[in-house]
N, C-alpha and C positions, 0 to 999 in steps of 0.2 A: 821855181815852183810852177808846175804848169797846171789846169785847169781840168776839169774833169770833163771828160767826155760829154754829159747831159749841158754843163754850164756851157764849153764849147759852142754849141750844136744852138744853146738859149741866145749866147752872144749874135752868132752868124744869123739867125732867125731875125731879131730885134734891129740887126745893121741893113737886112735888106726891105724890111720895113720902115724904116728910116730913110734906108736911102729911095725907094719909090717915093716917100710923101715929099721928100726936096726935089725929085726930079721933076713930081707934076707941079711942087709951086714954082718951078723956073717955068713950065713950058704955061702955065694960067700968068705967070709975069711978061712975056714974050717973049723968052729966050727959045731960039731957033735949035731944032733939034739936036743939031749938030753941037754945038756949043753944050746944051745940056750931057750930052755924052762926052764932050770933053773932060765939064766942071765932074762929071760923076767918078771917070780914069781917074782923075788929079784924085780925087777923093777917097779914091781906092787904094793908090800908088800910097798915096796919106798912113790910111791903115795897116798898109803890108808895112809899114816901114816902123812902125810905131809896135805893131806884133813882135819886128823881126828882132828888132830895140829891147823889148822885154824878155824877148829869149835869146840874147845875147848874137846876132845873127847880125850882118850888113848886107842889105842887098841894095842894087844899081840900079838909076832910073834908066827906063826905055826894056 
């Protein structure tokens, strides 16, 4: 069952809202730029993996 285009669209909206409020509380924690762009990949890599899961898909890290 897949998701309707508007929920979609809600979903993607609400993750990268999310994901800014964790990126600036790493860098107000003192996590170094670079680090916060790692932990943010990993966290993304996370997601696609967890979509691809749900629609029956595997995909490969890197």
């Amino acid at each position: 069952m897949t998701a309707s285009p508007e929920r979609a669209l809600a979903m993607r909206l609400a993750a990268e809202v999310v994901k800014a409020a964790y990126e600036e509380a790493m860098r107000r924690h003192g996590l170094l730029p670079s680090t916060v762009a790692l932990i943010s990949d990993y966290a993304e890599q996370n997601l696609a993996a967890l979509h691809a899961e749900g629609q029956g898909e595997e995909i490969r890290d890197g």
